[in-house]
MINU-713693 format. One line per field, with one value per residue: residue in one letter; chain; y, z, x of N, C-alpha, C in turn. Coordinates in nm, 2 decimals. Example, Ala and Ser with C-alpha at 12.3 -4.5 7.8 and 13.67 -1.06 7.14 Angstrom:
# MINU-713693
code = (A_S)
unit = (A_A)
nY = (-0.57_-0.22)
nZ = (0.78_0.71)
nX = (1.32_1.28)
caY = (-0.45_-0.11)
caZ = (0.78_0.71)
caX = (1.23_1.37)
cY = (-0.33_0.00)
cZ = (0.78_0.79)
cX = (1.32_1.29)
***
This chain:
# MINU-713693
code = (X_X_X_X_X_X_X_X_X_X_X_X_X_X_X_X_X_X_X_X_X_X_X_X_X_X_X_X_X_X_X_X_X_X_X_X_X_X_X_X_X_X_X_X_X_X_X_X_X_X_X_X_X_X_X_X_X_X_X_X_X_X_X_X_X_X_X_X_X_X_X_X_X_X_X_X_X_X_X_X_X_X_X_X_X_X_X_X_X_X_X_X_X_X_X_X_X_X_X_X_X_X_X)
unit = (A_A_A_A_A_A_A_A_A_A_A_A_A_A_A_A_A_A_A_A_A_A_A_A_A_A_A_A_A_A_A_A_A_A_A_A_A_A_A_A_A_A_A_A_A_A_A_A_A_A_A_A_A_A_A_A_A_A_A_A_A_A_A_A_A_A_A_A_A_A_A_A_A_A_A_A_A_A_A_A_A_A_A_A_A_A_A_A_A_A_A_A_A_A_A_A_A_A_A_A_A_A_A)
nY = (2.91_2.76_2.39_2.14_1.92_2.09_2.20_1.98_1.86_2.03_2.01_1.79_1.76_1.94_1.82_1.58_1.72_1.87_2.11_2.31_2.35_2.48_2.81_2.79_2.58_2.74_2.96_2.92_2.81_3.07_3.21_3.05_3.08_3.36_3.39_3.27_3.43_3.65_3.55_3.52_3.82_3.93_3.77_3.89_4.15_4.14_4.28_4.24_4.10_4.25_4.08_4.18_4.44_4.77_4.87_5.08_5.17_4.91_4.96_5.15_5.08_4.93_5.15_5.29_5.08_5.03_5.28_5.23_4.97_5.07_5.25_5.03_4.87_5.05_5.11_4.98_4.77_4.43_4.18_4.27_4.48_4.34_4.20_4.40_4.49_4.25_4.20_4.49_4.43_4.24_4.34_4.57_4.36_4.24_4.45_4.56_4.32_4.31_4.54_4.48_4.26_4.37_4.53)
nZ = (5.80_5.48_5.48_5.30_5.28_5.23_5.01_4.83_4.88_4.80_4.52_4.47_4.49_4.32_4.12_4.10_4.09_3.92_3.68_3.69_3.95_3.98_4.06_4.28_4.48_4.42_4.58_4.82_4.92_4.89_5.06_5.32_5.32_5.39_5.58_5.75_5.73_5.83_6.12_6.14_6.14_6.36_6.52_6.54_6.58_6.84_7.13_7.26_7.54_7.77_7.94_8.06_8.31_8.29_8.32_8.45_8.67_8.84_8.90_9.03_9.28_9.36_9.44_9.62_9.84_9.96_10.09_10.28_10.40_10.53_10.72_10.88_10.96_11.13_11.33_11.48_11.75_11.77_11.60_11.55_11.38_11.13_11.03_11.01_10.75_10.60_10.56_10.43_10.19_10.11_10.05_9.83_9.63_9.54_9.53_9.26_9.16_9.09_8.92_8.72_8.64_8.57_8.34)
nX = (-5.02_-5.10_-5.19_-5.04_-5.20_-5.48_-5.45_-5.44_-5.68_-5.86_-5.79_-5.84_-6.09_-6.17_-6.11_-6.31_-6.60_-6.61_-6.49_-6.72_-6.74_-6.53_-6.49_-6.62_-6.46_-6.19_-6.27_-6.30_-6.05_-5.90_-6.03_-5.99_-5.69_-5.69_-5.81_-5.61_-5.41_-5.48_-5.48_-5.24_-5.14_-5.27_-5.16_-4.89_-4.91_-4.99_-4.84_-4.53_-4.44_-4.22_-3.97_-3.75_-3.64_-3.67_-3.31_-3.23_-3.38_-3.38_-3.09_-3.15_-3.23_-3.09_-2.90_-3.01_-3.07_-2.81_-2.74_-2.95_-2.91_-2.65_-2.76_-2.94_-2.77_-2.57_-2.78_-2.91_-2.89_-2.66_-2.80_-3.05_-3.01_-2.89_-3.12_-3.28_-3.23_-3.20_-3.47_-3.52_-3.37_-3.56_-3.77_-3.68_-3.62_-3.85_-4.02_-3.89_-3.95_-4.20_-4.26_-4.15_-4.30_-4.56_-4.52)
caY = (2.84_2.66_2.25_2.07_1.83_2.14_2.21_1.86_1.82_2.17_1.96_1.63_1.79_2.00_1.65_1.49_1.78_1.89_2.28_2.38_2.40_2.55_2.89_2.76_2.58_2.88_3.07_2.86_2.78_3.16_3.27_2.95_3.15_3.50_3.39_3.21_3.55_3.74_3.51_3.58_3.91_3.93_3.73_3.99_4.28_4.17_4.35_4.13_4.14_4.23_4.05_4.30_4.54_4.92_4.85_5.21_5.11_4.83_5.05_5.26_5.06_4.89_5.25_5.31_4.98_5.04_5.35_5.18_4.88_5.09_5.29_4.95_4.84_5.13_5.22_4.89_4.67_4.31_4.13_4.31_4.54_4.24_4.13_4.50_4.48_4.12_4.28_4.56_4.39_4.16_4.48_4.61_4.28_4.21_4.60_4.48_4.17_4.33_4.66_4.38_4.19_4.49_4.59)
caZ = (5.68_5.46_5.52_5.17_5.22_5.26_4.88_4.79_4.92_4.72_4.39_4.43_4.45_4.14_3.98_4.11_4.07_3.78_3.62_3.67_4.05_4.02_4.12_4.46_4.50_4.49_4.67_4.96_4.90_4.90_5.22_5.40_5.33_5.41_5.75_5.83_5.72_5.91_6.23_6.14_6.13_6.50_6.66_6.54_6.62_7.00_7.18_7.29_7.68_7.80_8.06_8.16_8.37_8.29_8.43_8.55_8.83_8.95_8.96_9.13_9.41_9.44_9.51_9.77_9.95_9.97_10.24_10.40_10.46_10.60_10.84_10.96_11.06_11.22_11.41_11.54_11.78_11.74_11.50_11.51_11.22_11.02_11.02_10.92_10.64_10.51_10.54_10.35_10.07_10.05_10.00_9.73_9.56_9.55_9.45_9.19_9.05_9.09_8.83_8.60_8.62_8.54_8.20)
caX = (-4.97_-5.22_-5.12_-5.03_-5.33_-5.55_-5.43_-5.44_-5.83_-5.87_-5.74_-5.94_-6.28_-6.20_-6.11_-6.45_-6.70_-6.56_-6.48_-6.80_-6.76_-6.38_-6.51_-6.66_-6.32_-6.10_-6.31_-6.32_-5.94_-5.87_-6.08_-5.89_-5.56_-5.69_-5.85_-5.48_-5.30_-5.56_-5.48_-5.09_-5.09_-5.31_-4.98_-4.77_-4.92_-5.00_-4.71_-4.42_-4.40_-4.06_-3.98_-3.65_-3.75_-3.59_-3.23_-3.23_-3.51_-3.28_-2.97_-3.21_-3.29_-2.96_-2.85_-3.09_-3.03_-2.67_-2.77_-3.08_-2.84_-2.62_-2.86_-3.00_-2.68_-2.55_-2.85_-2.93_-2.72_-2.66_-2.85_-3.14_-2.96_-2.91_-3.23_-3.37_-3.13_-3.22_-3.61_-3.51_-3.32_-3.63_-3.88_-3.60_-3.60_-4.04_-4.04_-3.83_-4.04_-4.34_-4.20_-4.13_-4.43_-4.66_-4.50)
cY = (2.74_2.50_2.23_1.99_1.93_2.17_2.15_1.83_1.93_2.09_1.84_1.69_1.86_1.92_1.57_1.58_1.85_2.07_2.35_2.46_2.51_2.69_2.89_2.73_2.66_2.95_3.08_2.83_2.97_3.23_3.17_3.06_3.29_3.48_3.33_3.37_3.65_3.67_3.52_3.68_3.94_3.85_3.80_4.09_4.34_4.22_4.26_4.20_4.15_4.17_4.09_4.41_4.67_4.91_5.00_5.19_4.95_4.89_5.10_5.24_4.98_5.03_5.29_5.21_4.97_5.16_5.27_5.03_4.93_5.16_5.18_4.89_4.88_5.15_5.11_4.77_4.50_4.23_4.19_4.43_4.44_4.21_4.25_4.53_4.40_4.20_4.38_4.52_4.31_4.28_4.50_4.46_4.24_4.34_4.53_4.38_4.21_4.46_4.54_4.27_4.29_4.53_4.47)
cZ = (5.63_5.43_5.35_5.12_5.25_5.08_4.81_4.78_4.82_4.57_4.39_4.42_4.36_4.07_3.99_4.12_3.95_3.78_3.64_3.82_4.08_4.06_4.31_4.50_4.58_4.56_4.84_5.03_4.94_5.03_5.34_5.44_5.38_5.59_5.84_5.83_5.83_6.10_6.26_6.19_6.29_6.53_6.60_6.55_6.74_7.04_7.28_7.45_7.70_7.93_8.16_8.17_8.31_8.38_8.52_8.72_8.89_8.97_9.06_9.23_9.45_9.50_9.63_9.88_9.99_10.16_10.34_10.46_10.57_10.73_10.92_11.02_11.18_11.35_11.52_11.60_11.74_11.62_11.47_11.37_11.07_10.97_10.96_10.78_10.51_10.46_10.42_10.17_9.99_10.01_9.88_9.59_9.48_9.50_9.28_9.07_9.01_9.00_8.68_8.54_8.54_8.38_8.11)
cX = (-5.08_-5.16_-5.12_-5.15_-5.43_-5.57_-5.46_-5.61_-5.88_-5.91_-5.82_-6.09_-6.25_-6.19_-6.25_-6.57_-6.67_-6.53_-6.56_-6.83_-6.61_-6.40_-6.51_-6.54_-6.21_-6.11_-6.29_-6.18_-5.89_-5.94_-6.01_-5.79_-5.57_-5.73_-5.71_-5.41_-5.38_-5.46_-5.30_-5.06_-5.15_-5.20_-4.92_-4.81_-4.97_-4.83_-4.68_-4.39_-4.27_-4.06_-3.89_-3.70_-3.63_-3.45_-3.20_-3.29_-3.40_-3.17_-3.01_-3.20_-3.19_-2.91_-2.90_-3.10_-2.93_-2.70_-2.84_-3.01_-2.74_-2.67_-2.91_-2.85_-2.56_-2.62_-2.88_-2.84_-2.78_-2.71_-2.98_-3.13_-2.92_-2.99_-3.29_-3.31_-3.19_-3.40_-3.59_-3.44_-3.45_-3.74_-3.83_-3.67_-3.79_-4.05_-4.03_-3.93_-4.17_-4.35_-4.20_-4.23_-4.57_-4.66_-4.62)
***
C-alpha cells in the first residue's frame, strides 16, 4: 500500500517545482505503486504451507500401530513389551511430524 505521506511528499514537490516537473512526479509516484503491487502480488502467489498433514497418513499409521502394539505386547514378557510398544508409538508419531514438515 502506498503510505499517505508518500502521496503527500508526491503533492509538495509539485507545489515547489512547479507544473513543469508534474510529469517526473507522476512517474515516479506511479512506478512507487507498481513496484508495491508487483511485491503484492509475489506474497500471494508463494504457495501457503499447510501445516496439516493428509489425515489419511495418520489414520494410516494409527491403524498400523494398533497391530504392532499388539504384537509387542504379546510376544514379549514383562515390561519389555511395553517398552517396544512406547518405541514403536514414538517411531509412528516422528514418522508422523516428519510427513508434515516436508509438505
Amino acid at each position: 500500500m502506498v503510505e499517505r505521506q508518500d502521496v503527500e511528499a508526491a503533492l509538495e514537490t509539485r507545489r515547489e517545482l512547479g507544473a513543469a516537473y508534474e510529469p517526473e512526479i507522476v512517474d515516479a509516484m506511479v512506478e512507487k505503486i507498481e513496484k508495491r503491487l508487483d511485491e503484492r502480488q509475489r506474497e500471494r502467489s508463494l504457495p501457503a504451507r499447510s501445516h496439516h498433514g493428509d489425515p489419511r497418513v495418520l489414520l494410516g499409521s494409527i491403524a498400523l500401530g494398533i497391530p504392532v502394539t499388539a504384537v509387542a505386547l504379546s510376544n514379549a514378557p514383562g515390561g519389555g513389551g511395553v517398552v517396544v510398544a512406547i518405541i514403536a508409538w514414538i517411531a509412528i508419531a516422528l514418522a508422523n511430524i516428519a510427513y508434515s514438515q516436508r509438505r
